[in-house]
C-alpha positions in Angstrom: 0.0 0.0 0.0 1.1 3.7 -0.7 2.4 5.8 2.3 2.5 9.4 2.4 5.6 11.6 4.0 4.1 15.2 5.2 7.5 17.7 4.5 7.2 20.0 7.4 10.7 21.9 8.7 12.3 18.9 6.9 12.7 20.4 3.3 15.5 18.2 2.1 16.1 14.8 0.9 19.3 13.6 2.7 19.6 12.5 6.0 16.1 12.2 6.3 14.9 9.5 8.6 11.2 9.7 7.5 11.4 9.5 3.8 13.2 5.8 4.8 10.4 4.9 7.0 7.8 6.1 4.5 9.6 3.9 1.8 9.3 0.3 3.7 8.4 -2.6 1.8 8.9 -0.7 -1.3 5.8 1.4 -1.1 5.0 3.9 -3.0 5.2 7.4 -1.3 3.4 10.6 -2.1 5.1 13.7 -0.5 3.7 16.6 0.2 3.4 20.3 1.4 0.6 21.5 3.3 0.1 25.6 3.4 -1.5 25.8 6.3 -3.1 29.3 6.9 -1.8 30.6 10.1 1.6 29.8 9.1 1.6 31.5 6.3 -0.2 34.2 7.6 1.8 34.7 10.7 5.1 34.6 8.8 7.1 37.7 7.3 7.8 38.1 4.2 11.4 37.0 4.2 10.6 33.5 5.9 8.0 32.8 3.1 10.2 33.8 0.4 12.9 31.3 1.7 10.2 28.6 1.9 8.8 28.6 -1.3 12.2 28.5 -2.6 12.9 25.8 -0.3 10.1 24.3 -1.6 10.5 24.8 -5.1 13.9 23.8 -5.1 12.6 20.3 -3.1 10.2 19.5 -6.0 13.5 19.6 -8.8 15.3 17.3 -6.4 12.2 15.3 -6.6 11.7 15.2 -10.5 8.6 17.2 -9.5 7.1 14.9 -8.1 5.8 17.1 -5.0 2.3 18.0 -3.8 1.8 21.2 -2.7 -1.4 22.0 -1.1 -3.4 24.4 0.8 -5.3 24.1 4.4 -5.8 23.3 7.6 -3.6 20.1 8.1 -6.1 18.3 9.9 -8.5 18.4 7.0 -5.4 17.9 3.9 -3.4 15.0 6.0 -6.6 12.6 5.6 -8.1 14.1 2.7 -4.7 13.2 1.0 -4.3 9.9 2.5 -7.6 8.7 1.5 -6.8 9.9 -2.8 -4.1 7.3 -2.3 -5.7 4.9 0.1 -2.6 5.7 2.5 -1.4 2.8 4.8 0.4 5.2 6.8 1.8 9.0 7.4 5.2 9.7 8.0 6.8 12.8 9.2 9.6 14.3 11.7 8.7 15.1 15.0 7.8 18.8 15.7 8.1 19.4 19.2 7.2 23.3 19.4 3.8 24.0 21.6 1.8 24.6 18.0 3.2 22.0 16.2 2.2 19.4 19.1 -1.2 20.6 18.8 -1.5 20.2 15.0 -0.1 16.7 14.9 -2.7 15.7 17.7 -5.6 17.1 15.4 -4.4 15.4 12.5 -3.8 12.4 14.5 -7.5 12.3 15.5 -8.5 12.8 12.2 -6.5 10.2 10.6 -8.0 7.9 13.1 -11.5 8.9 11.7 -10.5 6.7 8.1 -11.1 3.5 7.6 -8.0 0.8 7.9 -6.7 2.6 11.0 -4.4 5.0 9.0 -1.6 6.3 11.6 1.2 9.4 11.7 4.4 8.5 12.6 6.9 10.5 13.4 10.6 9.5 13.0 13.4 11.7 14.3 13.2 15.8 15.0 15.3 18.7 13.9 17.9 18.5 16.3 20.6 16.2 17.4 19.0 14.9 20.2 15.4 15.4 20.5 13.3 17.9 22.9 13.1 16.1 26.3 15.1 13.6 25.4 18.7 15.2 27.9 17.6 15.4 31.5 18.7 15.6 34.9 19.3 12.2 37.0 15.6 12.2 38.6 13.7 12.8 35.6 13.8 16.9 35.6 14.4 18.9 32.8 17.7 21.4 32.8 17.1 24.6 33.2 21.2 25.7 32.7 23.1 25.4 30.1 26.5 24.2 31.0 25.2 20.9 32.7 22.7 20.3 30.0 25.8 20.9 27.3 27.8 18.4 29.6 24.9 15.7 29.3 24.0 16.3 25.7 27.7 15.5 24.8 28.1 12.3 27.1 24.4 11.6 25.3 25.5 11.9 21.7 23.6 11.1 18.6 22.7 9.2 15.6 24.5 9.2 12.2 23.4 10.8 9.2 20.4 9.0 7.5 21.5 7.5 4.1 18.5 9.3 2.4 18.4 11.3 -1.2 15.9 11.3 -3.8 16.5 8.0 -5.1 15.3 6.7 -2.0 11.8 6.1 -2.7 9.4 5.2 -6.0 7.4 8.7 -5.4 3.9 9.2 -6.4 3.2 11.5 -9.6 1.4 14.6 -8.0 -0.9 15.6 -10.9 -2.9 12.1 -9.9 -4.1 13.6 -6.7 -6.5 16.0 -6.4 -6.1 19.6 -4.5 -2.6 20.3 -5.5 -1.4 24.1 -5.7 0.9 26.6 -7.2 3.9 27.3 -4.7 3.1 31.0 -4.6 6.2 33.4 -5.9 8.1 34.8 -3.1 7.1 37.9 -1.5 10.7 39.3 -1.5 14.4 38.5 -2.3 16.8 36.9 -0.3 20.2 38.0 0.2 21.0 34.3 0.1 19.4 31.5 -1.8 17.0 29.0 -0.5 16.7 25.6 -0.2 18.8 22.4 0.6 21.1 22.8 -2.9 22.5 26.3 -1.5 21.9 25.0 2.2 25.0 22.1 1.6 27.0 24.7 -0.6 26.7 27.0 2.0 27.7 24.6 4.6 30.7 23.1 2.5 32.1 26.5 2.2 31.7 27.6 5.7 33.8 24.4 6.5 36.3 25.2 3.7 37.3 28.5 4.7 36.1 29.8 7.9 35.5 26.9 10.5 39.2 26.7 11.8 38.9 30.5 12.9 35.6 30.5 13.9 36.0 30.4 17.6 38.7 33.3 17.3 36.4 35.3 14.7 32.7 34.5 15.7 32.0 37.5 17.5 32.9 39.8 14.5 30.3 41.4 12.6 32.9 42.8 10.4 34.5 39.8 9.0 32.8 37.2 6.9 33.3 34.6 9.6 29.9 32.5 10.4 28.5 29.9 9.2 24.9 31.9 8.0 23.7 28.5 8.4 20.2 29.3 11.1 17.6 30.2 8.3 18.8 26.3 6.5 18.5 24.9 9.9 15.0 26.8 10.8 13.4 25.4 7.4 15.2 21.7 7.6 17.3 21.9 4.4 20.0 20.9 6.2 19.9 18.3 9.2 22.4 19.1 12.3 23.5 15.5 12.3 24.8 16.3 8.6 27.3 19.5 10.3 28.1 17.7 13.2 29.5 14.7 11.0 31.9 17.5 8.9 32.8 19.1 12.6 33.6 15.5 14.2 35.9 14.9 10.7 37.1 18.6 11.2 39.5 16.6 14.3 37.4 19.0 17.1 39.8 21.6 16.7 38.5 25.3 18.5 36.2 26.4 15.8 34.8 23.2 15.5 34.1 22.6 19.1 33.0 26.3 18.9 30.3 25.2 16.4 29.4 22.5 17.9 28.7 24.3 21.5 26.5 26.5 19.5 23.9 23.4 17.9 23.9 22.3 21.5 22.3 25.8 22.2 20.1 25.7 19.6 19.0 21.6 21.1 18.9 23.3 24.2 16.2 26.2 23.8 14.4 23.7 22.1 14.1 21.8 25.1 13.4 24.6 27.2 10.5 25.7 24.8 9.1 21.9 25.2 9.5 22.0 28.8 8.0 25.2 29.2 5.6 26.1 26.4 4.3 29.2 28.1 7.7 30.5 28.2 7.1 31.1 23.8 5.3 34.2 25.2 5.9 34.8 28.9 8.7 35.0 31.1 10.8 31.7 31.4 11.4 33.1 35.3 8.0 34.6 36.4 9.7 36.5 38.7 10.3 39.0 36.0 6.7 39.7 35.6 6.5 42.2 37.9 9.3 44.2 36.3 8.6 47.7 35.5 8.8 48.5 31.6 7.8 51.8 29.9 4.3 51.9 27.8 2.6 54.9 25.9 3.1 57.3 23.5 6.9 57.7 24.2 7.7 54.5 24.5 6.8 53.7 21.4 8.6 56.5 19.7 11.7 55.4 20.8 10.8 51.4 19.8 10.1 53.1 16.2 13.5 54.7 16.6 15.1 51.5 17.8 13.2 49.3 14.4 14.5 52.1 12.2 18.3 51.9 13.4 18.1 55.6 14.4 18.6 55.7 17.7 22.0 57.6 17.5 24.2 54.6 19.0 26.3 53.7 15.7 26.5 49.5 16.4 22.7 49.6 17.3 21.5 51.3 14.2 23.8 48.8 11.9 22.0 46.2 13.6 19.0 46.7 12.9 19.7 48.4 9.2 21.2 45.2 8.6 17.8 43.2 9.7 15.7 45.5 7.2 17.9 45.6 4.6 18.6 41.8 4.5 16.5 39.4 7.3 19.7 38.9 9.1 21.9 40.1 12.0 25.0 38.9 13.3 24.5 37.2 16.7 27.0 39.2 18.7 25.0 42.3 17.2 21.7 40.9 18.3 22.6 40.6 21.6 23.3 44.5 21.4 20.4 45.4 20.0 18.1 43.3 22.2 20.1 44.9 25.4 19.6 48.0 24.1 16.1 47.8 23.7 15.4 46.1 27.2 18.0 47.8 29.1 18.4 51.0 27.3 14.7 51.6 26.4 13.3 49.5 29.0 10.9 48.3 26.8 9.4 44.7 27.0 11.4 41.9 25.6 8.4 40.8 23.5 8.0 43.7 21.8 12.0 42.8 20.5 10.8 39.5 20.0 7.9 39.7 17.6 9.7 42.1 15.6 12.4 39.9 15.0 10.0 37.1 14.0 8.5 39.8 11.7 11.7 40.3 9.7 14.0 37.5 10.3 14.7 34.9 7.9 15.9 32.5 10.3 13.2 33.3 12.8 13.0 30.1 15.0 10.2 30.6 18.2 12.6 28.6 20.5 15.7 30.4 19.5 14.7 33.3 19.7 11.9 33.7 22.1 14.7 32.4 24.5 17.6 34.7 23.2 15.8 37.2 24.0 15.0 36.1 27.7 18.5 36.0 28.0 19.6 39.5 27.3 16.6 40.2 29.7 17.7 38.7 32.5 14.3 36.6 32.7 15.2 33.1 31.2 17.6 30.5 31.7 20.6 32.0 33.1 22.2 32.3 36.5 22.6 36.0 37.1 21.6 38.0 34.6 20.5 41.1 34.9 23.7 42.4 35.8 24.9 42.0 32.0 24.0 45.7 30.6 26.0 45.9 26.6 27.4 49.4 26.7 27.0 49.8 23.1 29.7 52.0 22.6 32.4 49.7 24.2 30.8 46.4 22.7 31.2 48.3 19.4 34.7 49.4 19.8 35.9 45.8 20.4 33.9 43.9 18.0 34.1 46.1 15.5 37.4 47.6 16.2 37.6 49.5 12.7 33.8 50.3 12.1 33.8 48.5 8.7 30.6 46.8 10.1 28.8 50.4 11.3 30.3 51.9 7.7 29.3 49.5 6.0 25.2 49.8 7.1 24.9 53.3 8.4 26.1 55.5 5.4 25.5 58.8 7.5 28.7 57.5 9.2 30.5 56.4 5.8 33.0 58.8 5.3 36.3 58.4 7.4 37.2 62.2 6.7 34.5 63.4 8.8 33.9 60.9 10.9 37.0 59.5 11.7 36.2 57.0 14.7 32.5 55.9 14.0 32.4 54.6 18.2 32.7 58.3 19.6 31.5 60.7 17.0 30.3 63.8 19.7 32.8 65.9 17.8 31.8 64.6 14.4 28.1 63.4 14.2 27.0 64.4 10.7 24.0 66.6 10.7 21.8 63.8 9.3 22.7 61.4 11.8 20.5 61.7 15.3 21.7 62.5 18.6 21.7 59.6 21.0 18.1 59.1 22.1 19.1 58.3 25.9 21.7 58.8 28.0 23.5 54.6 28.6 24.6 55.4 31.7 21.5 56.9 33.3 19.5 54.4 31.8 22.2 51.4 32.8 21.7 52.8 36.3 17.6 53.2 35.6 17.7 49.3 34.5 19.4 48.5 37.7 17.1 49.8 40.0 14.0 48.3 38.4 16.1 44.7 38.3 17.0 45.4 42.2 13.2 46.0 42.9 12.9 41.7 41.8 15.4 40.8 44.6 
């Protein structure tokens, strides 16, 4: 009997557990796409242009041999797997809060069709799936370093021997309700999909992994991976990088790397844990912490979304995220200080905008980066970590080429000749510093010291 394998944040062919499972006993598999409404309609522009490239790109692996369709998933799933009289469903696990709810509905309704049609789910996104690490008596972590210490002694399967050849697939135009993959909203600095996801990758390896741990922190150097909006969408599995890092002989920048997919396993886990914490604080001590509201607050959050706040680092920042979909990580962290320590604004507000314009938007990543830099998630002592963004630009960005390079007011090096302090030479295009740091490092003290 046919099986049908439900592409979710899997878009890729190798090292794909499920497209094996779905094959067994040489059965015939249909794969498909569902666009499912409040996805799509909850996504910015630059995460939908990557996944219908993703997507397109999916179907040429495929021969074209890929349904696209769209819905609600619990209507689509069975409607689809009773066209092709289904045995079974496969798919990877999703362990976010909305994804647990979809598979349950769509697990009901399969159970509805006659011949006791079930989804299966075989593997997740990460290298050791959500809820999977935890303590000695059962509890989840709710550090870091002793999770990172028990991920590593846990370890992790090898990469799936998977690719397109791996299954007799299903001709799409035989099934009713397919779709159109709708043209992408916008363009992408970078290309979608798992072709340029692997080139990427192979690259990255090539050339910048051995000084990664050195050069990470560098917005001005081409030294990172730009690997997160690949892993968000699934066109490149974790297991596939962390094979190339163990080869690599774990030298620095590949333990480096490596330390940073465990962070990305480990939010991931927290968010599974915790699904309130997508939205709330992680530590609800934090919700009584005072933050700013009204009419001024949110002219200096529209300063902050424009990069026009006056700090130079801070306005790259987020130039760079509306200009492209992508910040560095280091300059993230500045930005999202800035707006919750600086501004004192809520950390959701940073949050949602982010989702808005990032391509590599992930909800655990970063929903939980941003608890971080506001002293509310999973971190020992916190709130004492206040980014002067002056300082944190003069040593990351020791020459300015990052700030030059998105904040043109600031391009010229004959009149502004140190883009970190420019009191003396601030072009009169350029704003004044919206707030004073060091009043408001002090303000954001006080209202931390209020918690204790």
């Amino acid at each position: 009997m046919p099986t049908l394998l439900w592409f979710r944040r899997d878009l890729r062919c190798a090292d794909h557990p499920a497209v094996l499972d779905a094959a067994q006993g040489d059965a015939d598999v249909l794969a498909c796409y569902v666009l499912d409404p409040r996805l799509t309609g909850s996504s910015g522009d630059r995460r939908l242009a990557y996944l219908y490239g993703a997507l397109r790109d999916l179907r040429e692996q495929l021969g074209g041999k890929l349904l696209v369709t769209r819905g609600r998933p619990e209507q689509r799933i069975p409607e689809l797997a009773a066209a092709i009289g289904a045995a079974s469903v496969h798919v990877s696990g999703d362990f976010s809060p909305f994804g647990l709810r979809r598979d349950e509905a769509v697990r009901a309704a399969l159970a509805d069709l006659p011949g006791d049609v079930g989804l299966y789910a075989t593997g997740s996104p990460y290298l050791v799936t959500p809820g999977r690490i935890t303590k000695d008596d059962g509890n989840p972590y709710r550090v870091f370093t002793p999770f990172f210490r028990a991920w590593r002694d846990h370890g992790w399967r090898a990469p799936a021997d998977s690719g397109p050849g791996s299954a007799r697939w299903i001709d799409p135009s035989e099934v009713p309700g397919g779709a159109e993959i709708p043209e992408p909203p916008t363009d992408l600095e970078l290309p979608a999909g798992e072709t340029a996801a692997r080139a990427q990758w192979r690259a990255f390896v090539r050339e910048s992994l051995r000084d990664y741990s050195s050069n990470r922190n560098r917005p001005d150097l081409d030294a990172t991976s730009r690997m997160s909006a690949h892993l968000k969408f699934g066109t490149i599995h974790p297991r596939t990088m962390a094979a190339d890092l163990e080869r690599d002989g774990a030298g620095d920048g590949a333990a480096a790397y490596l330390r940073e997919l465990a962070f990305r396993d480990f939010y991931a886990a927290v968010l599974h844990h915790w699904p309130d914490s997508a939205w709330w604080n992680w530590n609800r001590t934090f919700d009584a912490i005072e933050t700013d509201e009204g009419p001024d607050a949110q002219r200096l959050f529209d300063a902050w979304k424009a990069g026009m706040t006056g700090f130079p680092i801070v306005d790259a920042g987020m130039r760079q995220l509306a200009a492209t979909g992508f910040v560095h990580n280091r300059v993230r962290m500045i930005v999202a200080s800035f707006l919750v320590k600086d501004l004192h604004l809520p950390w959701q507000w940073g949050a949602r905008w982010f989702l808005d314009q990032l391509v590599d938007g992930d909800i655990a990543n970063n929903q939980h980066g941003w608890q971080w830099t506001a002293g509310c998630g999973t971190d020992a002592a916190p709130y004492f970590r206040v980014f002067n963004p002056t300082k944190q630009g003069e040593k990351f960005d020791p020459d300015g080429v990052y700030i030059r390079r998105w904040v043109p007011e600031l391009a010229d090096p004959a009149t502004v000749p140190d883009v970190h302090r420019i009191d003396g030479s601030r072009p009169a295009d350029y704003p004044e510093p919206i707030v004073d740091h060091a009043q408001e490092r002090a303000e954001a003290l006080r209202r931390y010291g209020r918690l204790s």
